[in-house]
N, C-alpha and C positions, 0 to 999 in steps of 0.2 A: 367498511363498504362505502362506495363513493355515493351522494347525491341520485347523480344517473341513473346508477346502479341499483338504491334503492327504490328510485321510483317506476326503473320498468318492471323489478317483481311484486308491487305494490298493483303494478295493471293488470300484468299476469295473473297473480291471486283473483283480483276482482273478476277476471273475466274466468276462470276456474270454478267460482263462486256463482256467478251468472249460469255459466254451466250444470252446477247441479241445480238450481231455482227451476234449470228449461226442463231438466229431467226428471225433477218431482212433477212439475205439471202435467208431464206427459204420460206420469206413472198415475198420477190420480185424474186428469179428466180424461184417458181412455175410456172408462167406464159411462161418461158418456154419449160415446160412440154404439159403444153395444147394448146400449138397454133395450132394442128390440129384438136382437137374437137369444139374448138373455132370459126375457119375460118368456118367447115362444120356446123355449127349448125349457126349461125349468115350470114352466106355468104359474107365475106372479103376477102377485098385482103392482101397480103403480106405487100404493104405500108401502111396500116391503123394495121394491124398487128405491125405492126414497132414504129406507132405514140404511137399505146396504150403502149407498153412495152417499148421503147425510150425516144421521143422528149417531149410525152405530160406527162409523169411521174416526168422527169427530170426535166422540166420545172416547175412544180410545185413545188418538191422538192430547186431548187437553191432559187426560189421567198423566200420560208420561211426561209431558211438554214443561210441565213447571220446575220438575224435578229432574229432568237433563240441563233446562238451563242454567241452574244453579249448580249442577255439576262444569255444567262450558264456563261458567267464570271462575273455575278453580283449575281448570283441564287444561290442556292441547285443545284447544276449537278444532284448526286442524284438523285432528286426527279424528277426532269428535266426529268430525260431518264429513269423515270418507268413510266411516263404516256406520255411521246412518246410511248415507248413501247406497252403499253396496250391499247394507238386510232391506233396505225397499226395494232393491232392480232388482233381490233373490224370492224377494216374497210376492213382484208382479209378476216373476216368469214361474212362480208355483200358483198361479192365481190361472192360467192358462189349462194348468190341469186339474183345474175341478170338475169336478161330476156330478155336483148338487150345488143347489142355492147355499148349502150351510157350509158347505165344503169352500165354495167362492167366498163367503164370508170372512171365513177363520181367515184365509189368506190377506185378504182387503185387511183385517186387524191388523196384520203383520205389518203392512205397506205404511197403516198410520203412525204403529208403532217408532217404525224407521225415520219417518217424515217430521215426526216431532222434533227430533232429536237437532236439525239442521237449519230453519230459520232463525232462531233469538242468535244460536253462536256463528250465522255468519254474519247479521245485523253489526253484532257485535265488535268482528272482524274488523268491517269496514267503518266502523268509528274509531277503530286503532289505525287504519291503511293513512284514512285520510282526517285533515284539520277541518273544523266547526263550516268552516266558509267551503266549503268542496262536497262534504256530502249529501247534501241534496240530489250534485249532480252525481255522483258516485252510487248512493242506493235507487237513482234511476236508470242506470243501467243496470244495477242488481235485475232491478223490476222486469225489468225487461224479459228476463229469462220467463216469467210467469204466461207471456203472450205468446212469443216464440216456441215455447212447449205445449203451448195449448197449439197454435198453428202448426206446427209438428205434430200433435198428436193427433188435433182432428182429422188432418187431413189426411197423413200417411194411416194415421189408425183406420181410418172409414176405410180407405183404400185395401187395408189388408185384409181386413173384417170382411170386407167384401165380396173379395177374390178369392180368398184362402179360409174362411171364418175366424170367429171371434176369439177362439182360443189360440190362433196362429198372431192375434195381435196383443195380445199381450205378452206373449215368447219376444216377438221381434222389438219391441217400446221396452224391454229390461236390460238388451244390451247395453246401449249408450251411458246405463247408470253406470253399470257396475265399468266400463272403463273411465268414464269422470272419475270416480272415486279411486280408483288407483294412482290417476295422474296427478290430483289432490294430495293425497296422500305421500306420497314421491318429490314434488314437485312443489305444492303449496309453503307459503310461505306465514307464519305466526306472529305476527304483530306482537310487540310490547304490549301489554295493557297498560290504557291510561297514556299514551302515547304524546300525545295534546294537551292532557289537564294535569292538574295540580294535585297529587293526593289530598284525599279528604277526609276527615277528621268520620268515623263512626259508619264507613263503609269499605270494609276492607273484604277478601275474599273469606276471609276463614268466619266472619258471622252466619249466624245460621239462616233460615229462611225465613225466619215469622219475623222479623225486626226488618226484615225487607220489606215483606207483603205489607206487615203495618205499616209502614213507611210511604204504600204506594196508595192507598185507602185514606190517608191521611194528606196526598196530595190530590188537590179537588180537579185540577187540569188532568193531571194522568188519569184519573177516574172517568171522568165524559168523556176524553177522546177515547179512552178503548170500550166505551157504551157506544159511542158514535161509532165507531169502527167495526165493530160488531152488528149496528145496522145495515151499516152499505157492504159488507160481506154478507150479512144475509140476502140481502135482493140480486149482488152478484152471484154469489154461489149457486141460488135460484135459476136464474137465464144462464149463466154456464152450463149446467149439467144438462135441464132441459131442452134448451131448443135446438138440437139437434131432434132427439124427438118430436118435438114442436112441427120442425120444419116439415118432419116425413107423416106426421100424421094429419096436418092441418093444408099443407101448401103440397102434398103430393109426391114430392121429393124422394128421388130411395136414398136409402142408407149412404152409398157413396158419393151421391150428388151433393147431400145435406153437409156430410162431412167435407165435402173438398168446400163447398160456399164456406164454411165455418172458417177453412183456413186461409178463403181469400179473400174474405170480409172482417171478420171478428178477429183477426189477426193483425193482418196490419191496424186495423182503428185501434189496438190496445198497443201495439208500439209506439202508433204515434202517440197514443194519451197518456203515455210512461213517459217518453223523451220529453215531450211541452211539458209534462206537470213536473218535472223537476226543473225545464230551462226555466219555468216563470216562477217557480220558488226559488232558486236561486237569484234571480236579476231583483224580484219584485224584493225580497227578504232582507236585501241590503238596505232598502231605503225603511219598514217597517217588518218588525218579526213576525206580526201578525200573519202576514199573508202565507205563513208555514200553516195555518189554519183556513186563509181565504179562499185559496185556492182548492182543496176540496169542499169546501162551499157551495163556490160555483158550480166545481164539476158534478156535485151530487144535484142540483138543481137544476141540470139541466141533461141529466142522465134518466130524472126522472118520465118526464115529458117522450125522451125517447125510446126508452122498454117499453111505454103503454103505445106509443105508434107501432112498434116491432109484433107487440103482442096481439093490436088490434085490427091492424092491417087487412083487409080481404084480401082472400087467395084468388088466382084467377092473373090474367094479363101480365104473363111474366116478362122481363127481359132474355132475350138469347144472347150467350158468351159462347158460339161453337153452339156445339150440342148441350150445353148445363143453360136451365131454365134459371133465370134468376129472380125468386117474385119480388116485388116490391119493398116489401116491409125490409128488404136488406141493405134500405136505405137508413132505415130507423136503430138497424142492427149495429150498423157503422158509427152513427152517431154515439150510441148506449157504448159501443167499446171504447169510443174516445175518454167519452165524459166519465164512463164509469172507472177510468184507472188513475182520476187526477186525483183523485183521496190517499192512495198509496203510498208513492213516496216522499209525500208532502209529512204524512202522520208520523213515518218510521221517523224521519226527520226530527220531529215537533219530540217526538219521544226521545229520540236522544239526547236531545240539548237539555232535557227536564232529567236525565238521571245520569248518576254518579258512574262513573267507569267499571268498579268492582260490581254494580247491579244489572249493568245493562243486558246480557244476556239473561235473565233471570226476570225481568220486569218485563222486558220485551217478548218473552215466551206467555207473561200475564196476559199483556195485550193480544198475542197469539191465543191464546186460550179461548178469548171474549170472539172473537172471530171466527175460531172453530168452532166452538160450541154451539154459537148461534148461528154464525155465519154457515158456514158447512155441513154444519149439523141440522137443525131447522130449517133453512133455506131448500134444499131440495125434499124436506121430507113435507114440508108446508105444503109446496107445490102438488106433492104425489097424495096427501091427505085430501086435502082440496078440491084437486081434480077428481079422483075419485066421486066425493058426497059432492060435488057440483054438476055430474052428472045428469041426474034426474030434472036438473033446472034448466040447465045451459044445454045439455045434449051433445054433440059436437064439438060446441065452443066453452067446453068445462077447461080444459087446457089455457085456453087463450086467458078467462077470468081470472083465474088463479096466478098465473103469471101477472099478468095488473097487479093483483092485491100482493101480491111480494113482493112487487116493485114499491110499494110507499113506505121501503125502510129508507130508502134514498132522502124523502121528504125529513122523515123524523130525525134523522141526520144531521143532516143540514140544519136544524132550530136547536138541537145541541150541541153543534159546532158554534154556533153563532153566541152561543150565552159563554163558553170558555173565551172568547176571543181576550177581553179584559185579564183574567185571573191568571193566563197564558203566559201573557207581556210580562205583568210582575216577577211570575218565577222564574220564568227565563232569565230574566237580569238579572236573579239573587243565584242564579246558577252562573252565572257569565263573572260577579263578582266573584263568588265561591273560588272557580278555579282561578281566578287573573286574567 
């Protein structure tokens, strides 16, 4: 196969790849969209609200995550992440036909079940697609799909939820999987493993899994960044799921307004803050490898600052776009999507250069863990605990508090990114010597 040849189904793949990223996000932040026709038709609270969309998704999600990716470094990735793909779009278009809260549940499991299966082995993918110096920019446009489905989902979501109710928007957000996944699956193309580097002496596919893990416990940089990772997923995951609620409960907004702002604010700011955080990892990275780490740095230090203006905002003196009111705080919102997405594909980055080709889908599912669990998992159920017992204090403004206080994973982030920056440098070099 020529050059050429190779490298336009190398863009193809990626953008295949990108493709399901936009359709998991659309399959799991739906559920943001409808937490209020949800609560009024089923009769929940906020914390069970929390469990389903959180703790108890997440949960399910890490249980499989570690153990499919260890399967993707021995498998078809491939094939792998078209029939994940295709039991998550089957299990949110049976999520449409629930008839109770526990019924919507079991489904929601299924959805994580599927979802687990498709980040570590597409990561993985794209450290076969592309060489050391390219993917930065490569896994930011991965990234990308994360926004584009959330802008996708909030806003055609709201709009269906709207017009047709909420069980018509989970039917119509299942199609687009289950056709990526076919075309994947047909069409996708499977990288060599190890495509770039040098086999490596005591990580080959057929070791088992505990000599991994130890392995990964045992490096002190892999270790903080997927703690830090794990923080600024938490306070994302937080203002993702809620404020669209946020918006119709505090700023007045109905359901379709709040959804369509969602995807002409909070959308594009998370494109652009995918696109910048990989151009400046990449440009800045040649000159110091540090800045695979500086950069969300920055970006969680000044994300923080913007979720508490988002959060704190008084309602009242909106902007007019047409007839959609825009309140203010959607200034703070824009900022928080910028900043909040420059951690992203700076880390998946930082992470690949620190592990072995035969591990990376497998470690990279570790990191995925730390971010589910906490991130996805306690991030919306924080909020829904919180606002709840904040009540009786706040009144009104229980929502807005709670949101603040799960914004300061942003902070604690940030002073554990800052202390690896040193320990980083080194191993990356004995990883850069390792391969040649």
């Amino acid at each position: 196969m020529s050059t050429q040849a190779r490298g336009w189904r190398r863009h193809y793949t990626l953008f295949l790849l990108f493709m399901v990223s936009a359709v998991s996000l659309i399959d799991r932040q739906i559920m943001g969209i409808v937490i209020e026709p949800i609560k009024a038709e089923f009769h929940v609270t906020d914390t069970q609200i929390g469990l389903l969309t959180g703790l108890g998704f997440s949960l399910v999600y890490c249980l499989f995550a570690i153990p499919i990716g260890r399967f993707a470094d021995r498998a078809n990735r491939r094939n792998l992440i078209g029939l994940c793909c295709a039991g998550w779009s089957a299990m949110t278009l049976l999520c449409g036909c629930a008839t109770s809260y526990w019924g919507l549940a079991l489904a929601r499991l299924g959805v994580a079940i599927g979802e687990s299966g498709s980040g570590a082995a597409s990561m993985s993918m794209i450290a076969d697609l592309y060489p050391p110096h390219q993917r930065a920019k490569a896994i930011s446009v991965f990234m990308l799909g994360a926004p584009i489905g959330a802008l996708l989902g909030l806003s055609a979501g709201a709009w269906i939820a709207y017009d047709y109710g909420w069980r018509q928007a989970f039917v119509w957000v299942a199609v687009p999987g289950l056709v990526t996944a076919v075309l994947l699956r047909l069409s996708g193309w499977e990288p060599r493993r190890g495509t770039w580097e040098s086999p490596t002496a005591g990580s080959t596919p057929h070791e088992s899994l505990w000599p991994v893990l130890r392995g990964a416990w045992q490096c002190s940089p892999f270790v903080r960044i997927a703690c830090a990772g794990a923080l600024l997923a938490f306070s994302g995951y937080a203002f993702s799921i809620w404020s669209t609620a946020f918006l119709v409960r505090t700023h007045g907004l109905t359901l379709k307004d709040a959804g369509t702002l969602m995807g002409l604010v909070a959308g594009p700011g998370a494109i652009i803050g995918s696109l910048s955080s990989g151009w400046l990892t990449a440009h800045l990275g040649r000159r110091d490898s540090r800045w695979q780490l500086g950069v969300p740095i920055i970006g969680a230090l000044l994300a923080f600052p913007m979720a508490a203006g988002f959060a704190l905002y008084p309602a009242g003196s909106p902007w007019l776009l047409g007839a959609l009111h825009i309140p203010r705080a959607a200034a703070f919102m824009f900022g928080m999507s910028v900043f909040g997405m420059w951690w992203m594909a700076p880390s998946y980055t930082a992470i690949a250069q620190l592990i072995a080709p035969a591990r990376r889908a497998t470690l990279i599912a570790v990191y995925n863990f730390g971010i589910m669990a906490l991130g996805a998992g306690f991030g919306p159920l924080a909020v829904g605990v919180l606002s709840d017992h904040l009540g009786q204090l706040a009144g009104a403004n229980a929502l807005r508090w709670a949101l603040v206080i799960c914004a300061s994973g942003y902070l604690l982030a940030s002073a554990i990114l800052l202390s690896v920056l040193k320990p980083y440098t080194q191993v990356a070099q004995e990883t850069r010597l390792r391969f040649g």
